[in-house]
C-alpha positions in Angstrom: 24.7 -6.6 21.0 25.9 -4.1 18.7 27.0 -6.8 15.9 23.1 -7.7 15.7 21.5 -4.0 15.3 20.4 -3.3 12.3 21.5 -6.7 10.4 19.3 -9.4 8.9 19.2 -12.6 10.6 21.2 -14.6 7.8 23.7 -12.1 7.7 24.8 -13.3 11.9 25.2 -15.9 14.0 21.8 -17.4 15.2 20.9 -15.5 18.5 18.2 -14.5 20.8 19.4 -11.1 20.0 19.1 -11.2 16.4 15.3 -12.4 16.8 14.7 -9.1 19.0 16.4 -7.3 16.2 13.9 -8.9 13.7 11.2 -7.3 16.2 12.5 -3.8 16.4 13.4 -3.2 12.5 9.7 -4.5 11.6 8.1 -2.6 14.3 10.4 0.8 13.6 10.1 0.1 9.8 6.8 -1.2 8.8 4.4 -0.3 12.6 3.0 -3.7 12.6 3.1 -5.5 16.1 5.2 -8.1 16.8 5.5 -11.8 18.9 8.1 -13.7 20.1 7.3 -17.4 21.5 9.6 -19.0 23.3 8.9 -22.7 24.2 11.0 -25.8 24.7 11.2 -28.7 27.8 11.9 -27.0 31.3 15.3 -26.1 31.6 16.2 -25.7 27.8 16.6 -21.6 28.6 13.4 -20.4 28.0 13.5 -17.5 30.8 16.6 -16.4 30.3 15.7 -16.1 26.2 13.3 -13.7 27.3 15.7 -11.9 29.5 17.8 -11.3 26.6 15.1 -10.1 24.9 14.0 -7.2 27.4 17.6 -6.6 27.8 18.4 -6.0 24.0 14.9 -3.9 23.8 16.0 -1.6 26.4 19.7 -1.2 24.9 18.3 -0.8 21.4 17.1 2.7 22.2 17.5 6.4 20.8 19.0 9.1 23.2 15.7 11.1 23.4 14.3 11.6 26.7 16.4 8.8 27.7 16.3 9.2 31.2 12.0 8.4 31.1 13.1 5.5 28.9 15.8 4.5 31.3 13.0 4.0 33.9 10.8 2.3 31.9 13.9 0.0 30.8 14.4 -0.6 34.6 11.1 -1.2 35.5 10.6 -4.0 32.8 13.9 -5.8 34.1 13.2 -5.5 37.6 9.8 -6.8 37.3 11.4 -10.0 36.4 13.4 -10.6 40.1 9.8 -10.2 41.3 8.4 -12.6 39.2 10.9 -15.2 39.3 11.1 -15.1 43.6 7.4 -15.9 43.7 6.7 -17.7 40.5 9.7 -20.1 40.1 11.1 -23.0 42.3 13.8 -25.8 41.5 13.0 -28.7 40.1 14.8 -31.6 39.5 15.6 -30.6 35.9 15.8 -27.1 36.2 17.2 -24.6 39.3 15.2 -21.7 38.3 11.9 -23.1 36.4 9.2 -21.0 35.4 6.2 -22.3 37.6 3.4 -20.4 35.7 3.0 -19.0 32.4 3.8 -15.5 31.6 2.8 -13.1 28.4 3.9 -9.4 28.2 3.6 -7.3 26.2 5.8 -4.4 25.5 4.7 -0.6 23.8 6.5 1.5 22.1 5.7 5.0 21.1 6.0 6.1 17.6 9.9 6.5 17.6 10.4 2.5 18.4 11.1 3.1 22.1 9.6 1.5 25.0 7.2 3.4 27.1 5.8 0.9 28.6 4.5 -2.8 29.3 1.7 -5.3 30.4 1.8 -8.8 32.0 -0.8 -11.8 31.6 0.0 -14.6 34.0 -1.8 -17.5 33.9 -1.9 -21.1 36.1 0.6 -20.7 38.8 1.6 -24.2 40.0 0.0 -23.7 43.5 -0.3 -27.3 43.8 3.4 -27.1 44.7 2.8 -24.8 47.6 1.7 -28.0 49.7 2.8 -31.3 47.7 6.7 -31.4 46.4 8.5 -34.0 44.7 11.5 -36.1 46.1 14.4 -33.4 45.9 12.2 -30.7 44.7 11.6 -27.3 46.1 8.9 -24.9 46.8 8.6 -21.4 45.5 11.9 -19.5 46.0 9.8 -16.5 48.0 9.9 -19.0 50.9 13.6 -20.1 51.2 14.8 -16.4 50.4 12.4 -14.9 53.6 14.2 -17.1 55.5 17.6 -16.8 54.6 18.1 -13.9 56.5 16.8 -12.5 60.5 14.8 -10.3 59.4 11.9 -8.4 60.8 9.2 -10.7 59.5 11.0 -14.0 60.9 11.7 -12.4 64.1 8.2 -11.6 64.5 6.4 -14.6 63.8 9.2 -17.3 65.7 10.2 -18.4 61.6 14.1 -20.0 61.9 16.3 -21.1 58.8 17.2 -23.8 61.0 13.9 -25.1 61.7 12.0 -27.6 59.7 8.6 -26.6 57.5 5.9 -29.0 56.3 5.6 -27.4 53.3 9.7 -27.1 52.8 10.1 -30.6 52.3 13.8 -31.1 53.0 15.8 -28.3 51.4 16.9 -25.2 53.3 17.6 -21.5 52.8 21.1 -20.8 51.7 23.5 -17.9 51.0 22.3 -17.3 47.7 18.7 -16.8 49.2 20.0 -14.5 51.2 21.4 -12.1 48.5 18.3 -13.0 45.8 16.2 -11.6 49.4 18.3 -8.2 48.7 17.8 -8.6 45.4 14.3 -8.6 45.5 13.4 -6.3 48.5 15.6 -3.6 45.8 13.2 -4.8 42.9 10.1 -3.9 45.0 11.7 -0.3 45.8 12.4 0.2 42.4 8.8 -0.4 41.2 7.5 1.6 43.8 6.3 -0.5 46.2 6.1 1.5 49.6 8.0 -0.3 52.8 4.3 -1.5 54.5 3.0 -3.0 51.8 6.7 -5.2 51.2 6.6 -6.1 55.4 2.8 -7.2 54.1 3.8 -9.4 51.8 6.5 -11.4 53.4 3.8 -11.4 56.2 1.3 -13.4 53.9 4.7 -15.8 52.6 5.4 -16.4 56.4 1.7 -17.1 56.8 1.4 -19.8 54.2 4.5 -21.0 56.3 2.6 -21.2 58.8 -0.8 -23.0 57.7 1.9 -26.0 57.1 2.7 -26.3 60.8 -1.3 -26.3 62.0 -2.4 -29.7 63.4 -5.8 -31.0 64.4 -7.1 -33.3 66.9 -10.7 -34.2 68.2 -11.2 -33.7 71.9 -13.4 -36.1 73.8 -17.0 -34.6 72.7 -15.8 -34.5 69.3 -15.1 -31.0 68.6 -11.9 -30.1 66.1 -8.7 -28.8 67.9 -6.8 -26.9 66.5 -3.1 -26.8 67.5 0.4 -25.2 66.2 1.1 -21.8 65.9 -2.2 -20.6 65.4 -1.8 -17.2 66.7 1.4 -16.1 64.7 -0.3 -17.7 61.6 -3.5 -15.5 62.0 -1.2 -12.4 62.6 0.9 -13.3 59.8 -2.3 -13.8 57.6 -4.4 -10.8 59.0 -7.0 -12.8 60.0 -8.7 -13.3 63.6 -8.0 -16.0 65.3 -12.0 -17.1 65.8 -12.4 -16.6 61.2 -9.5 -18.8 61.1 -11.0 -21.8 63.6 -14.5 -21.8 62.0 -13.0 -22.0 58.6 -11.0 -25.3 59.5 -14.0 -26.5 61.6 -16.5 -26.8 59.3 -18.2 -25.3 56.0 -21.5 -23.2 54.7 -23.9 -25.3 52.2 -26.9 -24.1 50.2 -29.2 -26.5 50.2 -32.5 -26.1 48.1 -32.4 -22.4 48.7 -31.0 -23.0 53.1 -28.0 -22.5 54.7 -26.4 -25.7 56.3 -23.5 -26.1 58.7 -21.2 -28.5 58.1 -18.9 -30.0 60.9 -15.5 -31.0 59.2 -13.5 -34.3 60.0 -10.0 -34.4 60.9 -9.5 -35.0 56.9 -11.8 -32.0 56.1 -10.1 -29.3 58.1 -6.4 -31.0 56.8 -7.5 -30.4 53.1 -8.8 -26.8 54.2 -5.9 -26.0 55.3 -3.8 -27.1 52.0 -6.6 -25.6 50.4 -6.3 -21.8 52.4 -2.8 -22.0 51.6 -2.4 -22.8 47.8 -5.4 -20.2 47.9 -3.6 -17.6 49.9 0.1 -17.4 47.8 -2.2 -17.5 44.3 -4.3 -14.5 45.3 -0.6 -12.7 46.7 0.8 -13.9 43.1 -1.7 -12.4 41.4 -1.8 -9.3 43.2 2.0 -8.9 42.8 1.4 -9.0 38.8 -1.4 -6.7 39.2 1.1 -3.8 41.1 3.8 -4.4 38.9 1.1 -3.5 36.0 0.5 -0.7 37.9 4.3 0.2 38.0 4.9 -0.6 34.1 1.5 0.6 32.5 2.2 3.6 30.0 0.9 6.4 31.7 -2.4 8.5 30.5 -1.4 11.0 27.5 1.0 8.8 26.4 0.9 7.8 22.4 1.1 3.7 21.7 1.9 3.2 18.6 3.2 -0.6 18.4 3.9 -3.5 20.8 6.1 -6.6 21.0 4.5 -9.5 22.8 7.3 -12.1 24.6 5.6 -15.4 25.6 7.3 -17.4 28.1 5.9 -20.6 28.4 6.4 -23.1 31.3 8.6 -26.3 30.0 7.4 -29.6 29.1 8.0 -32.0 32.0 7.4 -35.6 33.7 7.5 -36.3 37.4 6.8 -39.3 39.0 3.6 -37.4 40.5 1.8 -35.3 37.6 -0.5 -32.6 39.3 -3.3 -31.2 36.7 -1.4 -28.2 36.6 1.1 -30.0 35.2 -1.1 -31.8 32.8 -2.5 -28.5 31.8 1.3 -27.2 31.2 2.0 -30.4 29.1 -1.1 -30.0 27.0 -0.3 -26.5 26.5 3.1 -27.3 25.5 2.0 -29.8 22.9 -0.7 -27.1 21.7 2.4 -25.2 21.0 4.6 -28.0 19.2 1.1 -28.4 16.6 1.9 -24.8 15.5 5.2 -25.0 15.3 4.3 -28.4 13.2 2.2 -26.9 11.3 3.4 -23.7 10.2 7.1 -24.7 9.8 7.1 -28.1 9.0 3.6 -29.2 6.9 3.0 -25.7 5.4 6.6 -25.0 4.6 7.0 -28.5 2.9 3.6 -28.1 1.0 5.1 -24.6 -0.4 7.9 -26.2 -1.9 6.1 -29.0 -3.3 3.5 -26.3 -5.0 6.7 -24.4 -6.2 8.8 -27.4 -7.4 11.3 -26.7 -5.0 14.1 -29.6 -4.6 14.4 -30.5 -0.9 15.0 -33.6 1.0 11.5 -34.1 3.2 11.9 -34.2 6.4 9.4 -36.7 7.9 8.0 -36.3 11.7 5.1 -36.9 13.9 2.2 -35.2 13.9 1.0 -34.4 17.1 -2.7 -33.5 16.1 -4.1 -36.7 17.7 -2.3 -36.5 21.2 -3.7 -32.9 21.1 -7.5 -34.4 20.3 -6.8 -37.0 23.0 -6.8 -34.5 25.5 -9.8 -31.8 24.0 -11.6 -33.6 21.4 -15.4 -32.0 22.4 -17.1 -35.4 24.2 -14.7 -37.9 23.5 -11.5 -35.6 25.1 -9.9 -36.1 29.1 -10.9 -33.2 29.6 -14.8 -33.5 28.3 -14.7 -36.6 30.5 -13.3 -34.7 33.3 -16.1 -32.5 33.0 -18.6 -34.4 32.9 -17.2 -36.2 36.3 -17.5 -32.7 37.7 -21.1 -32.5 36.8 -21.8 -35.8 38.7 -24.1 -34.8 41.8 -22.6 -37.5 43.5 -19.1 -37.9 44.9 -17.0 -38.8 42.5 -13.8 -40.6 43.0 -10.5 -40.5 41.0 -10.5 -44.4 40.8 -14.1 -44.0 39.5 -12.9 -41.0 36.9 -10.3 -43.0 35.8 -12.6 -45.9 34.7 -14.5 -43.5 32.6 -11.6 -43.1 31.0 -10.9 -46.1 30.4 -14.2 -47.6 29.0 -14.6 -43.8 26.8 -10.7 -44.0 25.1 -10.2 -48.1 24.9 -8.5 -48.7 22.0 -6.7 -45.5 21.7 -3.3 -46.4 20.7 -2.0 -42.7 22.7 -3.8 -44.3 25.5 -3.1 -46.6 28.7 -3.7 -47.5 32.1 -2.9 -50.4 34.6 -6.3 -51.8 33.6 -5.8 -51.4 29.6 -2.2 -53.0 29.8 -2.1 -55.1 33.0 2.0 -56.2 32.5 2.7 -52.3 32.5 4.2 -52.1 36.0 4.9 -48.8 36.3 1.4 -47.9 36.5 -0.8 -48.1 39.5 -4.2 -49.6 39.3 -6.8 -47.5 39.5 -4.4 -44.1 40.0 -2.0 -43.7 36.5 -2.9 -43.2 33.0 -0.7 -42.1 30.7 -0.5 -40.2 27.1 2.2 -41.2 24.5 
């Protein structure tokens, strides 16, 4: 580290360190806030960039009051264990992805040292909670919970050795068990007390849980409910009686009344997806919401500047695409128009205005994939809107043709029915943007 403080960043080697450098010396030297975006395709590194980041922040220090900045160093870092055991899973391209997005923002007091910080996370992959891809795994809070015999898995029946619906095929392994340590150490370093910790591994084992339900009609028709219902409810801190009318059936307003609605054995199986993707977003989001607690910069205490660290979820194609991860993709090519057109249209128009000598440098210009998908109207996701509008039940066969007769002759746009010899494509399921 110490061969990037203070330089400029042509002086060293390129570096993630040199570009937190950059940060500090404009911050320290001129007070104007700072932001560092870190993109690329999942697994190119972008996480641990922005480890390196908080870690060269909370070296780069002065020894005033350095055992309050010490905390606030070790609070920042720590927050990311947390993060990455209930917001990251492996993928097939990438052990450790980032499966949300994640914006924090750093304050400094007037001296150029941390005092303090603030996290904006945004679309958790909760799909993933209950749908995983062929070698894929869920969220890593899972796996480490069961690692070890712990307290929560004794008390609910959980096993290592047993098989989860929502699992898939991969187990808990050694290294779970020591990231479990790991983490359990992060929460008692932010201050989370020893109840609310048992709490939340209860909800994690609870979510485990929902995935072994089962349902069957008995011989009037009612909905059984079968599995471990009653260590799912205790897990969840629900009764037992809130947790069977919820799967049996639903509330509707009608015209201004209240209607019960009986659920079929399909209804109560998509509650019960549904209760659980709910269930680990609102614990997600709560988690964030405690660590802002833990990190906040306390009342009397002068901000002066910030640095904002953007850590974007990758770029990535699976054989099943969720909308979250339509949503990531579109975000990431949001990101690749900036980067398009501030470094490589604006710059090249500078040093055409400047009669600079260069050799252009020619490239796509994403603009139109990025009207594609929000062009007001004529945009997926207008037309995805407007399907949601639809007072009757719409269908994704019947979205899909939408699509089709709203973006024919789009040449960043195909389906089965726009290109019938495209056999990878499934008729009336895939479209796809190129």
């Amino acid at each position: 580290m110490a061969q990037y403080r203070g330089r400029e960043m042509f002086e060293v080697t390129p570096h993630v360190y040199a570009v937190a450098d950059a940060c500090q010396r404009v911050l320290r030297q001129q007070g104007k806030d700072t932001c560092v975006l870190i993109s690329g395709e999942s697994g190119s590194g972008k996480t641990e960039a922005s480890k390196f980041i908080m870690k060269y922040i909370a070296a780069n220090t002065t020894q005033v009051h350095r055992d309050y900045i010490d905390r606030v160093k070790n609070v920042l870092i720590q927050s990311n264990s947390i993060l990455e055991t209930f917001g990251n899973a492996k993928t097939n391209r990438n052990g450790n992805s980032s499966r949300f997005g994640k914006y924090m923002d750093i304050h400094f007091d007037y001296k150029g040292d941390p005092v303090g910080g603030h996290i904006s996370n945004y679309l958790l992959e909760k799909s993933r909670v209950v749908s995983l891809q062929p070698g894929e795994r869920n969220f890593h809070a899972f796996y480490q919970l069961l690692s070890t015999n712990n307290a929560t898995t004794k008390k609910y029946g959980l096993s290592s050795s047993a098989v989860y619906q929502i699992l898939g095929n991969e187990r808990a392994t050694a290294q779970d068990s020591k990231l479990f340590n790991q983490t359990n150490t992060a929460f008692s370093a932010l201050g989370f007390n020893s109840t609310v910790v048992d709490d939340i591994w209860s909800i994690v084992a609870g979510v485990i849980l929902l995935g072994e339900l089962t349902f069957t009609e008995s011989q009037d028709g009612q909905l059984v409910i079968g599995g471990p219902v009653k260590q799912c409810t205790s897990a969840l801190g629900v009764t037992e009686q809130a947790l069977r009318s919820s799967m049996a059936g639903r509330v509707l307003s009608a015209g201004g009344d209240l209607v019960n609605k009986e659920h079929s054995l399909m209804d109560a199986n998509y509650t019960r997806l549904a209760l659980a993707k709910a269930a680990y977003d609102r614990l997600f989001t709560w988690i964030v919401q405690q660590i802002n607690k833990a990190i906040d910069v306390p009342s009397g205490t002068y901000k002066s500047t910030l640095i904002g660290v953007l850590d974007i979820y990758g770029f990535e194609i699976f054989d099943t695409n969720s909308f979250e991860q339509f949503c990531i993709n579109y975000c990431n090519e949001k990101l690749q128009q900036l980067f398009i057109e501030l470094v490589l249209k604006q710059e090249q128009e500078e040093y055409a205005r400047e009669g600079i000598q260069w050799t252009p440098i020619q490239y796509f210009n994403n603009r139109v994939i990025c009207e594609l998908v929000d062009a007001p109207h004529q945009g997926l996701i207008a037309i995805m809107d407007e399907a949601c509008l639809n007072p009757t039940k719409i269908s994704d066969k019947q979205l899909l043709e939408a699509m089709d007769r709203r973006l024919n002759g789009h040449k960043h746009y195909t389906s089965r029915q726009l290109a019938p010899t495209d056999k990878k494509l499934k008729h009336g399921v895939d479209f796809r943007i190129t």
